[in-house]
N, C-alpha and C positions, 0 to 999 in steps of 0.2 A: 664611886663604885659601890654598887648595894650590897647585901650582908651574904645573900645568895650567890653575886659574882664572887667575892671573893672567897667561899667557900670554895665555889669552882676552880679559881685559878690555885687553890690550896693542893686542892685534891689531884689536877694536874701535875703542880710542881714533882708533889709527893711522888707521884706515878714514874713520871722523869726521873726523877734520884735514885728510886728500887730499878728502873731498866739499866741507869749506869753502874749503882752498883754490881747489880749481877752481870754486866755485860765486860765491866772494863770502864779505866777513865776513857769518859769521852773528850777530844779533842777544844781545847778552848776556842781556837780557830779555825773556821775553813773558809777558803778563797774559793772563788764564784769568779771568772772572768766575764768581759760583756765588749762584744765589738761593733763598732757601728759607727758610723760617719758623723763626728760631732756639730760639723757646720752645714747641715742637712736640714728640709723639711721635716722629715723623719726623724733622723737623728736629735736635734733639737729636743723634741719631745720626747725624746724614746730616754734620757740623756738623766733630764731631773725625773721620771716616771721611775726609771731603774733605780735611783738616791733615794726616791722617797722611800722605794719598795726594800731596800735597805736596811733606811731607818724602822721605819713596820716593823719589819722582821724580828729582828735585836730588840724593840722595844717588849715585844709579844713573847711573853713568858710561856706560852704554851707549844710556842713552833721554838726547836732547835734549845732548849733549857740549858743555860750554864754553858751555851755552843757561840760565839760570836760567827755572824757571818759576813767575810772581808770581799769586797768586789775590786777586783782588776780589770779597769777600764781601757779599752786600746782603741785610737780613732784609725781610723781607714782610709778618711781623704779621700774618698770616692773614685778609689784605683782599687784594680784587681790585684796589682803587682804588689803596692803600697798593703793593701789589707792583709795578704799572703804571709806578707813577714812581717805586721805588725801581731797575727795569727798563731804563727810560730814563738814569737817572742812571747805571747801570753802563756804557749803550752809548757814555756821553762817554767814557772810560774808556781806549779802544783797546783793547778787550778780543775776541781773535781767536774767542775760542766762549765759550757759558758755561754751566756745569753746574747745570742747574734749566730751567724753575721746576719748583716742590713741586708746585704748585698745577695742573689743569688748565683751573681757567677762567683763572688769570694766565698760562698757556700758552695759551690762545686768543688773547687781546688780546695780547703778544707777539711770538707768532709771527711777525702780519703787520709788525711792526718789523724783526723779524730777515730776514725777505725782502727789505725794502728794503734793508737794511743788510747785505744777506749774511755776519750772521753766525750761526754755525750755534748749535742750542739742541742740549742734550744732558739728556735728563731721567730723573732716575733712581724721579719718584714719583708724574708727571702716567699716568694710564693709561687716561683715556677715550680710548676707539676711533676716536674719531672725529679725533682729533688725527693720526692715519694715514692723512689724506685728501690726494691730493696738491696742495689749497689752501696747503698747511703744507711744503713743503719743504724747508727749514730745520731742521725740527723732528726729531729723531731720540730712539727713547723706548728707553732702558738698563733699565728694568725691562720686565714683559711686560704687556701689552698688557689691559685688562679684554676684551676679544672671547675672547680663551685662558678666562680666566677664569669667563666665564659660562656658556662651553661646559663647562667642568666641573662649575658647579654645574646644569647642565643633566645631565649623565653621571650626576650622582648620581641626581636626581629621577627618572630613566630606571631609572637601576638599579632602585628601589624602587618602581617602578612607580608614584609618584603623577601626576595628572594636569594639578593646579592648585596656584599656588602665591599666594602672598601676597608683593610686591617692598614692603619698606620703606626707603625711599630718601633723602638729603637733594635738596632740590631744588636744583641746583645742574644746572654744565655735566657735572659729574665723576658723580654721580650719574645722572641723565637720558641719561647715554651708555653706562652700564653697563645701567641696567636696556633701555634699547633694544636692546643689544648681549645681552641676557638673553632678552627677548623673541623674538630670533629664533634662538636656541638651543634650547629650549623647543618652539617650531613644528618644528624637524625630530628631534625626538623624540615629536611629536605630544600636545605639552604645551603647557601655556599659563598666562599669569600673568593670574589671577582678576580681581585686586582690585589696585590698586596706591596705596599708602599712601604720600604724599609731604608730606616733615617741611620746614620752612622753616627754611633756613642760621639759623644760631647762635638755636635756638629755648629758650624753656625748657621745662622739667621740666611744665609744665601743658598746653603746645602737645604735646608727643611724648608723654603720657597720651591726650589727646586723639583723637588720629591713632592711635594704638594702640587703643581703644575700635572706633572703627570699621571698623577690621581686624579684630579680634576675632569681631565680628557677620557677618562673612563666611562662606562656607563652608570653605573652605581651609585646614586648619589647619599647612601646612611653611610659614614664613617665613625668606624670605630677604631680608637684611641687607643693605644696601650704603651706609655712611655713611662720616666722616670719624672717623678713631681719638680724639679731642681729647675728640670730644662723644659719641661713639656708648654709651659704659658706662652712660649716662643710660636707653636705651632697654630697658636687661634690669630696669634699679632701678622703672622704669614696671610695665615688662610683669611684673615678679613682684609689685608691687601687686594687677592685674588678673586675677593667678593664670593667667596664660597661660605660666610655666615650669612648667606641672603635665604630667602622663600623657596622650596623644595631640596633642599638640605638636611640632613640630619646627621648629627654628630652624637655617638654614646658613648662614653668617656669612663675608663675603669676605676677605682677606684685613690689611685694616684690624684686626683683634683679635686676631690674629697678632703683628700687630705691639704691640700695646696690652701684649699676655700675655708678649711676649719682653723688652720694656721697664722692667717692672717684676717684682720681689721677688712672689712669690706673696703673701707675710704683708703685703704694701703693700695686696694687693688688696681694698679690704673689702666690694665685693659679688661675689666669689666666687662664693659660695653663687649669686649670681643664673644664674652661668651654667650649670650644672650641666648636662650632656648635650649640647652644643650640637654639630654638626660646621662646623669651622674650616679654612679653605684659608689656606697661606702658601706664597708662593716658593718651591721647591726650590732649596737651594742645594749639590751635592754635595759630601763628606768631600774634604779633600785638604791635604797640609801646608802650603800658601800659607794656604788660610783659618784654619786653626787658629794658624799663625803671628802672622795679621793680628788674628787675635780676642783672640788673648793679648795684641799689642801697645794694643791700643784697650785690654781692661781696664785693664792697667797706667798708662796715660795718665788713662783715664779717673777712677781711684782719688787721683790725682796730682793731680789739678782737681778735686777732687771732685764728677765729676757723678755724680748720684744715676738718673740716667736710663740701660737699657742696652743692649745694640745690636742692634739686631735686622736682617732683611732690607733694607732700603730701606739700610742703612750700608753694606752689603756691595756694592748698586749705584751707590751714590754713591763709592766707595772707586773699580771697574772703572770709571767713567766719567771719572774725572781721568787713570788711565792709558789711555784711549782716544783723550781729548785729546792728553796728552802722545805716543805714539805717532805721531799723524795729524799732529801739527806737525814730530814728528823727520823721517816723509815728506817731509812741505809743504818744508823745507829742505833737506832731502838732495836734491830733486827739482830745485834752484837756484833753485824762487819766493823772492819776498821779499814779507816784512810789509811791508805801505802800505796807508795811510788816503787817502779824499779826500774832498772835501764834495761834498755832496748840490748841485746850481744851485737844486733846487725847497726847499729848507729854508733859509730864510732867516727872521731874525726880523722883524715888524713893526715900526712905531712905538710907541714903549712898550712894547714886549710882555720881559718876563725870563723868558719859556721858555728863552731860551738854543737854539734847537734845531737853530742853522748849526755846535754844538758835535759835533751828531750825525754824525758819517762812517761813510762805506759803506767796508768792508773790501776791497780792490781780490784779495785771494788768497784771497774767499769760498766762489767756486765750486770752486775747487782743494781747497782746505782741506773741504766736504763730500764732496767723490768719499774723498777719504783717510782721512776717519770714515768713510763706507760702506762702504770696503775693508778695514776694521780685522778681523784674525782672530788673537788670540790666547787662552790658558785665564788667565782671572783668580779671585777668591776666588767668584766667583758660578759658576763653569763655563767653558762654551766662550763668549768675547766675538765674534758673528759676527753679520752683519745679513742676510735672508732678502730675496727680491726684493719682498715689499712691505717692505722696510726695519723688518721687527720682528725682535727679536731669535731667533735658530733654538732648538731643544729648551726650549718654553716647558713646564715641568712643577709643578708643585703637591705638596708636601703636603697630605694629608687628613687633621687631629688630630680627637680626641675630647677634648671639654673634660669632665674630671673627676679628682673632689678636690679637692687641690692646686696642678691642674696640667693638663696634655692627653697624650695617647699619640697616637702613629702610628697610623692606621687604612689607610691605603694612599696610592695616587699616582695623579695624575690627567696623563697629557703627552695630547698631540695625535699621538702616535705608536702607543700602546697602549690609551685610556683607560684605565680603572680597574685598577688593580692594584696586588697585595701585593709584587711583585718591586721592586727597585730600577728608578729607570729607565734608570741607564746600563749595564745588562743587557741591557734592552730594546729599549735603541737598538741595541743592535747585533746584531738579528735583525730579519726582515721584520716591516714595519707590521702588526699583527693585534689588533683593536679587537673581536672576538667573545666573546671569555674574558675578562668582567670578574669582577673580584673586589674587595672589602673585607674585613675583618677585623671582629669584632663590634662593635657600639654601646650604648651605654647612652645610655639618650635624658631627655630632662627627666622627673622624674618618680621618677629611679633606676628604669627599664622598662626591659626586657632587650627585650618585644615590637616591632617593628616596629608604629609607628603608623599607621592610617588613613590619615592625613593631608588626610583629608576629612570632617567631620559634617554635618548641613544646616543653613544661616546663621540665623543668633540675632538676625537685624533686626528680627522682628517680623513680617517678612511670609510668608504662605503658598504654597506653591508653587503655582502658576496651570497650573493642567490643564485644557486643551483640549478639548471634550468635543461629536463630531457632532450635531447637534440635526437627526436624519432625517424623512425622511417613511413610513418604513416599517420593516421588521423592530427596532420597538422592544423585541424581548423580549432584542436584545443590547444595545444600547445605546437612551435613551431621556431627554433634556433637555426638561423643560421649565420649565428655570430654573436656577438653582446650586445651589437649596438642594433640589431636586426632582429628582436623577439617578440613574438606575436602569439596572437591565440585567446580562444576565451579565456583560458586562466591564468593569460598575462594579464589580458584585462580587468579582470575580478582582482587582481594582486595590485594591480596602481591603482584602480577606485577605492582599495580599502587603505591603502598607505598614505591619500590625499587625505582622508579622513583622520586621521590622527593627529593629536595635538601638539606633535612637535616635526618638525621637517627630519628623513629619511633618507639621505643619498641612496642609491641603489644601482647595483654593479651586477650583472646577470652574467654569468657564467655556463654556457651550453657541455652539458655533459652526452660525448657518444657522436660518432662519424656520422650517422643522418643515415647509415646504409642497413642496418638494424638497431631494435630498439635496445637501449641502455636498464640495467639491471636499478630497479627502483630502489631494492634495499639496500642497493650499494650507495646512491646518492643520497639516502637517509645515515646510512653509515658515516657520510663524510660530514655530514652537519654533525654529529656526533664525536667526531675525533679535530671537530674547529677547524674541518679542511673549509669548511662551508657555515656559513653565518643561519641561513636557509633552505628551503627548497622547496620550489614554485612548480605545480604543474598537476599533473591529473593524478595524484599522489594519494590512493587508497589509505584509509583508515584503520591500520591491523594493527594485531595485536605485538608481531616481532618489532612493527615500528614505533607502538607509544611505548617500549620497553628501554628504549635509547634514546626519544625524541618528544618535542613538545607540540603538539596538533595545535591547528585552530579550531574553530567552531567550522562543521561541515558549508561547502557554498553548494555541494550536490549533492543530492539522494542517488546511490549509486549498488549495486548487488550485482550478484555471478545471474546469469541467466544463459538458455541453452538453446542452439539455432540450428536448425534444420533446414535440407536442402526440401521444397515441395514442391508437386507434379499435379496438373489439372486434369481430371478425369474423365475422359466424353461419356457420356451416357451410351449403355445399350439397350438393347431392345427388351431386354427382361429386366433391367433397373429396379423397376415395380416390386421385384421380389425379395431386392438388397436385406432392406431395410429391416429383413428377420432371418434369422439361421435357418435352416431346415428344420431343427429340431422346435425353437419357436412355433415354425409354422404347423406343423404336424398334432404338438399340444393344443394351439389355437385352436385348429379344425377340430379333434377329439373333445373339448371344453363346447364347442359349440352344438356336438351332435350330441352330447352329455343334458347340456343344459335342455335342451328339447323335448328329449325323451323324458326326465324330470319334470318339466312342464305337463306334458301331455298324460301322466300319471296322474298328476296331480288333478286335471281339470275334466280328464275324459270321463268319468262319475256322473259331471254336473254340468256340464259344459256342449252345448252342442256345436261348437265351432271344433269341439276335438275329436266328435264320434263322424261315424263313418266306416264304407268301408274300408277294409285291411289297407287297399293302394291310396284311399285318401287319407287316410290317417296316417301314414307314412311322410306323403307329401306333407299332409299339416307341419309334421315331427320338424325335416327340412326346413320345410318355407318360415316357420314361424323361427327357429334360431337364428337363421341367417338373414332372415329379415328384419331384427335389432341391429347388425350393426347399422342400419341405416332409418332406426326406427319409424319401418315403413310395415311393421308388420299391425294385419287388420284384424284378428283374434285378440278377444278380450280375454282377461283371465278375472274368473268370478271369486274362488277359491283363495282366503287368507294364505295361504303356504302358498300358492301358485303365484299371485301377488306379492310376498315376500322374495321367492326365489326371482322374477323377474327384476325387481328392483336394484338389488345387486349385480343381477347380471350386465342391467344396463350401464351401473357405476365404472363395470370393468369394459365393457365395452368400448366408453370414453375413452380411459385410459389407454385402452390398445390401441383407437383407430387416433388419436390424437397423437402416440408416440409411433405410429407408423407415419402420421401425414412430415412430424419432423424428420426422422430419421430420412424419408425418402425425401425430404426438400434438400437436407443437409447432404446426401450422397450425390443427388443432381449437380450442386453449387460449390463444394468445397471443395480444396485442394488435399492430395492425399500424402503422405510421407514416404518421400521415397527410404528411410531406414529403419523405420515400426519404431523406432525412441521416440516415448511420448513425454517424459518426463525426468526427473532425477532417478527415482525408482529404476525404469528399466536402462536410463545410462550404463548404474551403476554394475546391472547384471548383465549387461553384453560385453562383447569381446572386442566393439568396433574402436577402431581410431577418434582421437580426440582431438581435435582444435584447440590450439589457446594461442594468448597473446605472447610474444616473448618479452622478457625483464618484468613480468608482470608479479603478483603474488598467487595467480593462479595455478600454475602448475606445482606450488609446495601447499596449496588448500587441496587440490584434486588429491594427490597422493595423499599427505599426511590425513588431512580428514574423511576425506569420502574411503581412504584403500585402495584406487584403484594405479594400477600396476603401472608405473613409468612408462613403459614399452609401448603403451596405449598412443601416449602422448604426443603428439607433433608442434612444433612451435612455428607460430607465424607473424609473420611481421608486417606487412600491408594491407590496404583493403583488398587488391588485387587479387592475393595470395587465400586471404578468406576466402574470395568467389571460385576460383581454380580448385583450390580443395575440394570446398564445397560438389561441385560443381563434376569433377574425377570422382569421387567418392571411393570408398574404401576398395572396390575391385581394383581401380585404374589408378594405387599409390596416392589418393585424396586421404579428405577423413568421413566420419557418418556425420558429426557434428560441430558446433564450434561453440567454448564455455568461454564466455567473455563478459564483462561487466558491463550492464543494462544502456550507458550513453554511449559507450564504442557500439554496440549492438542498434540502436537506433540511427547512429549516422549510419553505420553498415546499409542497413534495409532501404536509408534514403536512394543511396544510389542502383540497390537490387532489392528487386521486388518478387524474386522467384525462390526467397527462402523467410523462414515463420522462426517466431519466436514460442517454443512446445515446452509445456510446463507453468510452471509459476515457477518467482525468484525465490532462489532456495538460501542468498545471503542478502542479511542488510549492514550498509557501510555507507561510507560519505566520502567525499573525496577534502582535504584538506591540506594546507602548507603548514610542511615541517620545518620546526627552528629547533635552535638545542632545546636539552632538557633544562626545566624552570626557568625560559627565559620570558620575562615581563612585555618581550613585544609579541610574543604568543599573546596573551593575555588581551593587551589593545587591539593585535589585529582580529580576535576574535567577537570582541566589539562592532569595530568597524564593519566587518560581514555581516552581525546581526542588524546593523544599520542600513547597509544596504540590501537589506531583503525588505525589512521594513517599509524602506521607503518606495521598491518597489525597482530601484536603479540594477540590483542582480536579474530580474525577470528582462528588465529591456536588454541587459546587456550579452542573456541568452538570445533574445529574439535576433539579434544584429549579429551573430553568429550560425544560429542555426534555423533559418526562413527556406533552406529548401522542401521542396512538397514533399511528402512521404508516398508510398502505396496506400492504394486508394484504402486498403483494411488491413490492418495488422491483428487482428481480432485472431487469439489461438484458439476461440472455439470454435474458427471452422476449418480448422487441419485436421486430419486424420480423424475422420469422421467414422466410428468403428459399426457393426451390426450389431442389433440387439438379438438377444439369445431369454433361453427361459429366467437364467437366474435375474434377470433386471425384474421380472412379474412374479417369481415364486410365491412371495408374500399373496399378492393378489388373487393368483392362481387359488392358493389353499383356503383365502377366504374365499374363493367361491365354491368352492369343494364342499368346504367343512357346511357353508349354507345347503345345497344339496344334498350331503347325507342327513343332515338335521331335519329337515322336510321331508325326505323319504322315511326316516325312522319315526316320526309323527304320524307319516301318511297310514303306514305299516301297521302301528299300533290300532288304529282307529280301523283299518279294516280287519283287521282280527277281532277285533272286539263285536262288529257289526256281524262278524260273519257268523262266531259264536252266537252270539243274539239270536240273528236270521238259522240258524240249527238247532236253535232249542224249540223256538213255535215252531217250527216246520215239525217235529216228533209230536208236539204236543196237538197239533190239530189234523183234522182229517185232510187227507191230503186230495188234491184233485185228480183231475183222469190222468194229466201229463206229468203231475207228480207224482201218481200212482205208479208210470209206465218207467218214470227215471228211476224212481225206488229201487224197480223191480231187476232194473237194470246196473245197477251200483255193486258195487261191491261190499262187505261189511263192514267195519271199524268206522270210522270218525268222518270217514269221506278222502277222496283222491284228490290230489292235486290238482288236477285238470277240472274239480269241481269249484275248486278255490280262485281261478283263475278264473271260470265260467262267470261265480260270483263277483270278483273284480269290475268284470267287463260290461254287468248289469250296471243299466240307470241307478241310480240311488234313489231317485223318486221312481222307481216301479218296486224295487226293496223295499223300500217304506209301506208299498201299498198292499203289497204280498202280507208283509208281518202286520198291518192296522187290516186286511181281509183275516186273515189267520186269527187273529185276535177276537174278531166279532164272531168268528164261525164257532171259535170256542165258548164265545159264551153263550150263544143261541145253544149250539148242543149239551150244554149243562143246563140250561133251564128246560128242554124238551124232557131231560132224563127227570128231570123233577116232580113232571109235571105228568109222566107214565106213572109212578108210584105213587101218587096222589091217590085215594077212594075216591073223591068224587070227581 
């Protein structure tokens, strides 16, 4: 020891002798009890781990000073009864906590002894979850908890995507609380445990064959483990009888074979061989020189006594929990409590009775003494010793071994911090929580199979999968029951082509649901695959939302949506037909745009233009002849004039447009069929008052109401095709309906057979039609394969064509139903662009003859005017000139304008050089 330790262990001592002095003599002795099955996997090591942790103590001058600490060992013998009263017999004892029990059903019935008796339990190897209730406060659990536990072997099953698993369990408190504690591990990774196989406490080799047979016959093939390390090698030595350690098998095994594997010589092992492939969960206990220290001294001890048995995890808790005691009492003393006992007033013995149980005392510094285990935080051979506010121990983490050869490897780690992973975990811990990035390391699975297995085939019990199968009253060429052994229909057939394709044979038992007199309620046959009245269910089984909430779809075999059907009526033409194909008021604009455009024209061009002059009656005519003679651009006037040429070019654009959507409109009023109820689509469904069509048992009358809002009352339900046409057919005066909303393949065979009703609108839903199984069940999964297989290759399109080969109506095309009139607002746009061209060219026109006219009135003042504009002069009125002169000027040639102003022009300047040439002298 160097000069620095022992100053330390000085100044400790010292530390120690000033708390006792001031506190009181402390007690030279105090008794620690410890229960646990001495001729045990467990026990064994847990046995000298507790002695060494003992010796430790008492030698360590700075835990418990000048305090000897005495252990009261009691075995159990791997009875409940047995450990009960060996239990009792310890609590005579004065024993202040006690390390144990093993057992978690002998920690059940305990517990509530140590609550009265406040003294605390410390258990290094009880790990049902349920012992964490705070019925149990007393109770504190040194190893981790099975709830960690099952969460892991739920992480796995996650990883690997299976969905069900097989729990083989002893029946017991320790088991029953694991696999509970399993069970809802499992639910939040949307897993679940199948079948659960439960083995009865100390059974034999015939009972655990047994129980294993009928797990076998399940479908589930990952079994997980959770027994007692003693008995559980029995259940591999079974199951490899039964050939269930072969190829697509998986067995996870808790942490109980861990311990079995660490306890023994590999060459001790001699079914081995049975375990071959298994994946193994054991404690993590991190590298660190204390533990190797401790590990090395238990060998050597252990060699020394020769126990043949060797030390595995559960030693290494049993070791941390004796110095957790020792710690919590070196508190409990330093703090100035004192050890005292006192009896019970309610425990007293009877007459006659040698219970002894007024022997029993309640520990008066019990409550003191569990706050100071709660507060316990130091690193022992197990890790960090520290208890979490549900009082489990904190960084609960796992080893993930692969059991083969020899022997197991590391595969990865499982904490509650990271899940899965290859990293260590006190890496891990000390970076943020992140449970996204899981990984493992490869497995070799039973079998020596490198593949990832199934981990599902379909169960070996003999029974047939029970498929649900509509018994309708109508479109049976999809589906069609009338009987089990009598089911037919395209999507029976789509359901055996895709069940032949799977890689494992399928019995199949078909079960027709509903008299065949009306249809059967679909979500009620989803429902029953949901509560296991039904395995499946086969049939033209829409894709909604109420049904993946309780049930597992396949992959769609149809494209299928709501679509809406109308009765329609063929139209004979009359004798004004011709006029359909525009409103009144269309036609009235049209004609107005076209005496517009004319007049515009003729404004523009009558200036310069002699195909526009003329007299008053031919120019009129022009006005006419030349508008209405584009639509058929048959008119023979040119236009000379930039604007006038502008305005005509546009006019012709629209022209197009008009006479091209009158030529369709009037073909389509000729040819199409018209609507006997004006519903043209979802839109005006929604806002009329008329009756509805639908399928009955369908999901369509809870989408119409619930989605669209339209009012129950609407609604009529039918069940045949017959019934379609009748409706139809009656219509809403004569107790029919206006329409019928039914999904797009009932609507298509519909039409095959009538041809005097149209499919109006577009589909306003998309869905698929699929087979329901329960929820996460693995043959969802493959038969949704199988269908992509058969689309693939091509086998789903024949197997439609061999169904449905009947002709249709010669056109199904809904764009020539209700073939409606055009009106202005279809042109508006167009209209105004020809408008707005019009005014634009007339305000250009306008501007330039204002300008000229000004012009032409200013040389007209400035030069002498002639005889006839002497006579107009004279005749005018004064100011700026009348209106009716501006109009006059309008109506002039532009080339006689021109010639008037270039004559005016030259007369002026001849009469200024005559004036010049009078006041000249010579």
């Amino acid at each position: 020891m160097g000069a620095a330790q022992l100053v330390a262990w000085f100044l400790a001592l010292a530390a120690a002798a000033g708390a006792v002095s001031a506190a009181g003599a402390r007690p030279s002795e105090v008794a620690v009890g410890a229960l646990f099955t001495y001729d045990s996997t467990i026990g064994r090591a847990a046995r000298l781990a507790v002695e060494l942790a003992v010796d430790d103590v008492n030698a360590d001058g700075t835990v418990l000073a000048g305090t000897k600490l005495s252990l009261k060992s009691h075995d159990t013998n791997c009875s409940a009864f047995l450990g009960t009263v060996e239990a009792l017999q310890l609590m005579k004892e004065n024993v202040v906590a006690v390390i144990g029990p093993q057992s978690s059903g002998i920690g059940h019935v305990i517990s509530h002894v140590a609550n009265e008796l406040h003294v605390p339990l410390l258990s290094f190897a009880a790990t049902d979850p349920t012992l964490s209730a705070l019925e149990y406060p007393y109770f504190l659990r040194m190893t981790i908890s099975d709830y960690f536990q099952m969460n892991a072997v739920a992480s796995i099953v996650d990883y690997y995507q299976w969905k069900r698993v097989t729990a083989i369990y002893v029946d017991d408190d320790y088991g029953r609380g694991g696999v509970s504690a399993l069970g809802d591990a499992l639910a939040s990774k949307r897993a679940m445990i199948s079948y659960k196989a439960a083995i009865p406490p100390n059974s034999n080799s015939d009972v655990i064959s047994d129980v294993l047979f009928r797990a076998n016959m399940m479908e589930s093939r990952v079994m997980v483990v959770h027994v007692n390390p003693d008995t559980g090698m029995r259940i591999f030595s079974a199951a490899h009888k039964l050939q269930m350690m072969a190829t697509g098998y998986v067995w996870i095994v808790t942490d109980w074979l861990a311990a079995v594997l660490d306890s023994s010589a590999s060459r001790d092992l001699k079914d081995m061989s049975h375990i071959q492939g298994l994946i193994v969960l054991r404690q993590h206990t991190p590298e660190s020189d204390v533990k190797n220290k401790f590990i090395s001294k238990w060998n050597t001890v252990a060699r020394n006594r020769s126990v043949t048995s060797g030390l595995n995890s559960y030693g290494f808790y049993a070791y941390d929990s004796v110095w957790t005691v020792a710690r919590a009492i070196d508190q409990f003393l330093n703090s100035g409590q004192q050890i005292n006992f006192s009896t019970d007033p309610r425990l007293h013995d009877s007459n006659g009775s040698t219970l002894r149980l007024s022997t029993l005392k309640i520990f008066d510094g019990g409550e003191q003494m569990l706050q100071q285990l709660v507060l316990t935080n130091f690193t022992g051979v197990t890790g960090p010793v520290q208890f979490g506010s549900d009082r489990n121990l904190v960084r609960p983490v796992y080893d993930i071994l692969n059991v083969g050869g020899s022997g197991s490897h590391l595969i990865g780690y499982w904490s509650n911090h990271s899940g899965l992973s290859v990293a260590a975990p006190e890496i891990l811990y000390q970076k943020p929580p992140n449970t996204s990035a899981q990984q493992l390391y490869n497995v070799v699975w039973p079998g020596d199979s490198t593949t990832t297995p199934r981990g599902w085939v379909f169960r070996n019990n003999g029974q047939a999968l029970r498929v649900g199968v509509p018994n309708k009253a109508s479109f049976k060429d999809l589906v069609s029951g009338r009987g089990p052994d009598n089911v037919t229909g395209y999507c029976i057939d789509v359901f055996n082509a895709a069940i032949k394709l799977l890689p494992y044979p399928v019995p199949v038992q078909f079960v027709t649901i509903g008299d065949g007199t009306k249809n059967p309620s679909y979500i009620g046959i989803v429902r029953m695959v949901a509560a296991n009245t039904l395995d499946a269910a086969v049939g033209d089984f829409a894709i909604v939302r109420n049904g993946t909430a309780i049930s597992e779809y396949t992959q769609p075999y149809v494209e299928a949506g709501l679509v809406i059907v109308a009765p329609v009526k063929q139209i004979t033409p009359s004798a004004w037909a011709f006029l359909k194909p525009f409103t009144l008021e269309m036609w009235c604009v049209t004609g107005a745009l076209f005496i517009l455009v004319g007049i515009v024209v003729w404004l523009l061009e009558h200036r310069i233009n002699e195909d526009f002059r003329g007299s008053p009656r031919r120019q009129v005519i022009t006005i006419f002849w030349f508008s209405f003679s584009t639509m058929f651009y048959s008119h023979r006037e040119n236009t000379v004039t930039a604007l006038g040429r502008f305005v005509v070019i546009i006019w012709l654009f629209v022209v197009l447009i008009i006479t091209s959507s009158y030529t369709a409109s009037l073909t389509s009023i000729l040819t199409v069929q018209q609507l006997d109820t004006g519903i043209t689509g979802l839109d005006s469904l929604i806002s009329s008052s008329l009756p509805i069509g639908y399928q009955n048992g369908k999901f369509t009358k809870k989408y119409l109401i619930q989605e669209l809002n339209i009012p129950e009352s609407r609604l009529v339900a039918l069940n045949t095709i017959q019934e379609y046409a009748d409706a139809l057919n009656r219509g809403p005066k004569y107790g029919g309906v206006a329409v019928i909303v039914d999904e797009k393949p009932y609507i298509d065979i519909f039409l095959s057979y009538y041809c005097n009703f149209r499919i109006v609108g577009q589909q306003f839903t998309r869905e698929g039609w699929g087979f329901a199984f329960q929820r996460d069940s693995p043959l969802a999964a493959d038969m949704s394969t199988a269908i992509l297989q058969l689309s693939e290759s091509g086998q789903l399109q024949r197997i439609h064509d061999e169904w449905f080969t009947r002709p249709g109506c010669a056109s199904d095309d809904d764009s020539q139903v209700g073939a409606t009139r055009l009106g202005v607002g279809s042109f508006s746009g167009l209209f105004l662009m020809c408008a707005l061209t019009c005014i634009f060219a007339l305000v250009v026109f306008f501007i330039r003859i204002c300008w000229q006219y000004k012009k032409y009135s200013s040389s007209e003042a400035a030069g002498e005017p002639s005889a006839a504009d002497a006579d107009a002069i004279q005749r005018r009125p004064s100011g700026l000139g009348s209106f009716k002169e501006l109009l006059q000027f309008v109506d002039k040639k532009e080339e006689e304008i021109r010639r008037t102003m270039k004559r005016r022009s030259t007369d002026k300047d001849n009469q200024a050089a005559g004036s010049s040439d009078a006041l000249s002298p010579y």
